[in-house]
N, C-alpha and C positions, 0 to 999 in steps of 0.2 A: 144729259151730257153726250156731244158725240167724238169719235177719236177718229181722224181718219189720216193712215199713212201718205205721206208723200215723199219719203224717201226706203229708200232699200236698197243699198249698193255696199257689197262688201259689207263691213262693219258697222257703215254710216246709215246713220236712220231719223227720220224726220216727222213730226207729227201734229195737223192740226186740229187744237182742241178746240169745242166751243161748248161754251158753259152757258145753258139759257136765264135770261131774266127772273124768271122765275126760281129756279135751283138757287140762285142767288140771293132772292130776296125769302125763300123757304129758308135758304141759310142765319139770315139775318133776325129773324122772327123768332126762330129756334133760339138764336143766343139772345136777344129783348125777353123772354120767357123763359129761360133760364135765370136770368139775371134779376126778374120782376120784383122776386118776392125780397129780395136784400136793400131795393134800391129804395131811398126816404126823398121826399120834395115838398117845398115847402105848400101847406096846404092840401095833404093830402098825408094821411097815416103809411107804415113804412108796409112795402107790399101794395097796396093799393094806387099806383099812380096808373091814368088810365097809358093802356100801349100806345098809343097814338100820341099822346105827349113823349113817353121815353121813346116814340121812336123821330120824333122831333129834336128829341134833346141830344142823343148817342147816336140813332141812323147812320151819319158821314161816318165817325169814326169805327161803327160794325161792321160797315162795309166796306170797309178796307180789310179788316182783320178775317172777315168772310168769305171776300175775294183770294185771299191768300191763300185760308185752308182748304176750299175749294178746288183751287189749283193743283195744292199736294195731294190732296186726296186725289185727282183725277191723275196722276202722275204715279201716285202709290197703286192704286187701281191696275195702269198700264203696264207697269214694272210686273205683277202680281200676275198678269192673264197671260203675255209678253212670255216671261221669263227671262226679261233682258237684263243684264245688269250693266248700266253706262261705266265706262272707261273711266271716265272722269263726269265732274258736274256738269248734270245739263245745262244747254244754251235755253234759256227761258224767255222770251217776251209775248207783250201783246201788243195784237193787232190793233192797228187806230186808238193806241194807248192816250195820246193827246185830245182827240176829238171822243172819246167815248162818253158818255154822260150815264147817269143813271135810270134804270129801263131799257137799255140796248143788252143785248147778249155780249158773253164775253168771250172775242176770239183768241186764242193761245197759238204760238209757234215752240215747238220744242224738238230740239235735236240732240243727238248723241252721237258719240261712238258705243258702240254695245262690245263687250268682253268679249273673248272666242269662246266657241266652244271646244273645250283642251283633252284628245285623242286617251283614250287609255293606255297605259305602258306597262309593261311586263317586270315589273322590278325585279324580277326573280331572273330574268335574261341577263342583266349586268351583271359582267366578271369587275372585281376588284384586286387590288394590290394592298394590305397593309404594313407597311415598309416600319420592321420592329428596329432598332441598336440597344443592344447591352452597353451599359454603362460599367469599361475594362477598368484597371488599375491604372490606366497611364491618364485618361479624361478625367478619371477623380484625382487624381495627384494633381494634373494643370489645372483642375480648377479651387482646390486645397492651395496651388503656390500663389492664385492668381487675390485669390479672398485674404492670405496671407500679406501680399502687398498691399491690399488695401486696409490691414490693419498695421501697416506701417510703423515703427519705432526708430528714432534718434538716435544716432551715437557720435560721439563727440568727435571731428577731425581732428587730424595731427596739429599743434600748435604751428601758428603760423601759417599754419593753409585759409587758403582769400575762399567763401564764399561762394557758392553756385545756386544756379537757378534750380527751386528745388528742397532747398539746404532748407534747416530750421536756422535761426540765428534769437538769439536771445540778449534781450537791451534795452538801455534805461533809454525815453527820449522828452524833450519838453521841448512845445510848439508856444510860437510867438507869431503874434498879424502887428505890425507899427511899431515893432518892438515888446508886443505887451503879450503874456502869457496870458491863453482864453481855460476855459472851462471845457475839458474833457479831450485836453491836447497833453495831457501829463501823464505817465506810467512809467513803471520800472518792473525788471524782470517780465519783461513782455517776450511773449515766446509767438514767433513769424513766422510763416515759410515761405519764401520768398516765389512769386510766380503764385501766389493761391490769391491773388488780386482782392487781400483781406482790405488796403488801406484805397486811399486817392487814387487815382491816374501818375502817375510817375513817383511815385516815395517807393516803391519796393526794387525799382529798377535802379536805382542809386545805390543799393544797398549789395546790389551784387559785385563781390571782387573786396568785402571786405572781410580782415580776419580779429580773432579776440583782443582788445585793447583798441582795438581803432577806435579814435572821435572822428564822427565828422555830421556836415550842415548839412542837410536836406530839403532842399529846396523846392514846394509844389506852389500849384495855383488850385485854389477847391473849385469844383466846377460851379457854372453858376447859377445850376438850377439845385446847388447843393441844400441839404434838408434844413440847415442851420444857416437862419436869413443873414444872423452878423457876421457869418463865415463865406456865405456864396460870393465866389467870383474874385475872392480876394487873394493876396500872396501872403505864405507861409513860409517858414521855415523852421525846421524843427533840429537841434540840437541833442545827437543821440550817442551813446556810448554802449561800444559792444561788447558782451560779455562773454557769449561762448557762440561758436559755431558747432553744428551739429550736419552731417550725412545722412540720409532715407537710408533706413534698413527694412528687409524686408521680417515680418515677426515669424520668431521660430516658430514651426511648426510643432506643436507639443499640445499637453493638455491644459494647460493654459489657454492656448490659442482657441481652444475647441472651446473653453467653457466663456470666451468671448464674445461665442455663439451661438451660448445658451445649450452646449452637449454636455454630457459628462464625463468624454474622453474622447482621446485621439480616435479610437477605433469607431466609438459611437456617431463622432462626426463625417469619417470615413462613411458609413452605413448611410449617413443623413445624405450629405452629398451623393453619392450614387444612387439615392430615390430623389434624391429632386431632379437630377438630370435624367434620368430615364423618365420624368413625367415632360421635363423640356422637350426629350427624344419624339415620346407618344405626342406632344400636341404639334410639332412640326409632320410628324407623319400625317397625322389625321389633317389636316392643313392638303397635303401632297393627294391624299385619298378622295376628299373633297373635290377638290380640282379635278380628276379622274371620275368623279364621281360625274357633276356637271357637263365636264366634256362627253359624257357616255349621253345622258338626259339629251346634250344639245343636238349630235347625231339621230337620238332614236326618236325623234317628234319633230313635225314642222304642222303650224298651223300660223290664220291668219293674226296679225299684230296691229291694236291701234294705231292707229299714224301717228296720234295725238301723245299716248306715253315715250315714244318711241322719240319723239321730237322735242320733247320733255326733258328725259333721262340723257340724252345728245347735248344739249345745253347745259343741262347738269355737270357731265363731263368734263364737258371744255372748258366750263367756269372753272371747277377744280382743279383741273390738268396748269389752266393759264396762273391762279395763283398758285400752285407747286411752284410754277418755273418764272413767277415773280412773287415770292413771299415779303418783301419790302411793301406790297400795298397790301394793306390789311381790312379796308371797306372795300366797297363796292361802287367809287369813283376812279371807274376807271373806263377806257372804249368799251363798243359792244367786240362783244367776242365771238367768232362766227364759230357753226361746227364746220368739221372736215367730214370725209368718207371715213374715215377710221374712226372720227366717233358717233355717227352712225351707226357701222358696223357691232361697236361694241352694245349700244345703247340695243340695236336688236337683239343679240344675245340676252343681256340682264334683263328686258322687260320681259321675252319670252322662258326666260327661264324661273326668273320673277312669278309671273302668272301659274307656271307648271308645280313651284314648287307650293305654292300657295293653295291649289288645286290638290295636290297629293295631299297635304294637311289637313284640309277641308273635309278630305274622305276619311282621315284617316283620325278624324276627330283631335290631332293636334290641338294645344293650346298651350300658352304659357300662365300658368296659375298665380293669384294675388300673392301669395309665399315668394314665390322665384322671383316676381317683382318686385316687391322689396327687400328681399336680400341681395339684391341687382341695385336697387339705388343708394341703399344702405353701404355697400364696397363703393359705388361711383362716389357719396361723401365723404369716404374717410380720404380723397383727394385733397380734403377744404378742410386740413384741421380748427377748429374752434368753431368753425361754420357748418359743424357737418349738420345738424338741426333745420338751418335755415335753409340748408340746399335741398330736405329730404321733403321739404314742405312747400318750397317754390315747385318742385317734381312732382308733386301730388296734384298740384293745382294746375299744373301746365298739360292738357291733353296732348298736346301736338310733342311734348318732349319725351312722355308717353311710349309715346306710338314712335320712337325714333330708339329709344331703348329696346320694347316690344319684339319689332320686327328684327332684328340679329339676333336676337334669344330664340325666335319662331323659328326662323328659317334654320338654326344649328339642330331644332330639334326633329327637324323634318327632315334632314340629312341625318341623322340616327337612323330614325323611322325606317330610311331606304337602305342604310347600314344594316339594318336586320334582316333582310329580305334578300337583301345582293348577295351573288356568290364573292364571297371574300376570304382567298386564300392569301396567308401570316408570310412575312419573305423578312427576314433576317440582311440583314446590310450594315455598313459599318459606317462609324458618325460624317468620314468623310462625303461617303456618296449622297448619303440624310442631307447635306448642307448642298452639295451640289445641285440635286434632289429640286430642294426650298429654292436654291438662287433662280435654277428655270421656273418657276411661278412667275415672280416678278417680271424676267424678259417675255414672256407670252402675252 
């Protein structure tokens, strides 16, 4: 086998291989004589067919499978001696692939982008910021009034007050299509809130502006892709009597309240509430930290960047960025979409930073262990109640969705990593500046 370079420019590197006749056909022989003693034909005990027959009978097909591994081997070889690691997958072909025949040598082209080689950094030279908030009386109390309206309670309006959007109202009603009462158009003491878009497209909007004692007809059309084929697309109307209006209250705060949150009092839930929001507090900091963290990496390293990821990750971008800002198409018919200089720009950032932090873990023996893996797909199932089984098993079998979970787990823990090492001094601030804080992440 011989290797010989024809490119070396920047990162770009080019290689041609040629694999002799022979090498090939030692290939081939190897795997017929491996295979000998397994193989039976008729007229001949199993083991004993002479080679010249099997390699009559398998030859084409070995030599295919020989020229293959052949190749990776001489590719594993280069990588190995090299120390290159490609960018991405090499461009592989052969030479007079069409006219080659068997007994010719076999000439290879193979190109890459080769990885940089990524500068040492002084993680001990970054200063950091970890931006703490206490969680006061006043954040716990708004968020006690806020969990409190959402455990909302009913109370009866003044008689003769009309209904608002909002309102519970409580009422008998019985639906008819042609005049004829269907099946599961019937109820009484039905308790509604009007605007929680529980019924059809227009039945709860009629309902607003009435008060207890009212009759009246309700008039809808069911949509026509509705679930119930005798129902789609047809007209209703349903005949309803009202029996009480009802006001949103917001639920007293008390130990009731608390223990509909699973505390076992007002104070205990107080306590609860002020550690969950100071773990909210810590994970928006570490968030802010992060950000400072990366910006720090981005200034103290400049090496060279594939073209190739870089052009990649830029496409990436813009694909995302364009459905953000058209979430109405949901595939992938739709124009090509170009990049700009700003996603560009950005796309050199993430690959280079990409590579570095990838690199730091590398040394620093980082990994994310089979455990944290599946306690990672394990919480992504309970997304799919009833499904969570099915989803933790499609995950297991899918490498590529894998490796898409993997890598955000990696890189959080590689940002630890350099959290240990960085100078990081504690800075106290209050929830307001914290949100301020978070909102410049997103405009940068």
């Amino acid at each position: 086998m011989q290797v010989t370079e024809t490119l070396n420019e920047g990162l770009k590197r080019a290689y041609s291989i040629t694999i002799s006749a022979a090498e090939l056909e030692n290939k081939v022989n190897e795997k017929l004589t491996e295979a000998q003693p397994d193989i039976e034909m008729k007229g001949f005990r199993k083991g004993k067919v002479p080679m010249a027959l099997l390699k009559k009978q398998y030859g084409q097909k070995l030599l295919g499978e020989s020229m293959e591994e052949v190749i990776d081997a001489a590719m594993g070889d280069h990588f190995e001696k090299s120390g290159d690691r490609p960018a991405m997958q090499p461009d592989v072909k052969m030479v007079d692939g069409e006219t080659w025949k068997e007994g010719d040598d076999v000439n290879v082209e193979m190109s890459y982008e080769a990885l940089p080689a990524i500068p040492e950094v002084d993680l001990k030279s970054i200063k950091l910021e970890k931006l703490e908030v206490k969680a006061d009386d006043a954040s716990i109390d708004e968020a006690l009034a806020n969990l409190a309206e959402t455990a909302q309670d009913f109370d009866d309006r003044k008689k003769g007050t009309k209904s608002k959007d909002g309102d519970q109202i409580t009422f008998d009603f019985l639906g008819r299509v042609d005049g004829e009462a269907f099946d599961g158009g019937t109820a009484e003491d039905y308790p509604l809130v009007l605007g929680s878009n529980s019924f059809i497209p227009g039945f709860e909007d009629q309902l607003v502006g009435v008060k207890a004692g009212d009759e009246i007809d309700v008039k809808v059309t069911f949509p026509a892709e509705y679930q119930a084929e005798n129902l789609a697309g047809k007209d209703a109307v349903f005949s309803c009597v009202i029996k009480a209006v009802k006001k949103p209250v917001a639920a007293k705060i008390d130990d009731e309240l608390a223990k509909k949150f699973g505390a076992e009092d007002l104070a205990g839930f107080k306590t609860q509430i002020g550690e969950r929001l100071e773990e909210e507090y810590a994970g928006a900091g570490r968030a802010v930290m992060k950000r400072g963290l990366l910006d720090a990496l981005d200034k103290l390293v400049s090496f060279d960047l594939p073209p190739s990821l870089v052009e990649a990750e830029a496409g990436q971008i813009a694909h995302q960025l364009w459905h953000e800002d058209n979430p109405e198409v949901e595939g992938h018919d739709h124009p090509e979409i170009e990049t700009t200089d700003e996603h560009k720009t950005l796309a050199n950032r993430r690959v280079k930073l990409g590579l570095l932090l990838a690199e730091l873990g590398q040394k620093a023996e980082v990994e994310v262990t089979d455990a944290e893996m599946t306690q990672a797909i394990m919480n992504q199932a309970r997304q799919y109640p009833g499904q969570e089984r099915e989803f933790f098993e499609f995950v297991q079998k899918n490498q590529q969705m894998q490796q898409q979970m993997r890598a955000p787990m990696f890189e959080d823990k590689v940002v630890d990593y350099v959290f240990e090492l960085a100078t990081v001094t504690d800075k106290e601030i209050s929830k307001e500046d914290l949100e301020k804080a978070v909102e410049a992440l997103d405009k940068e």
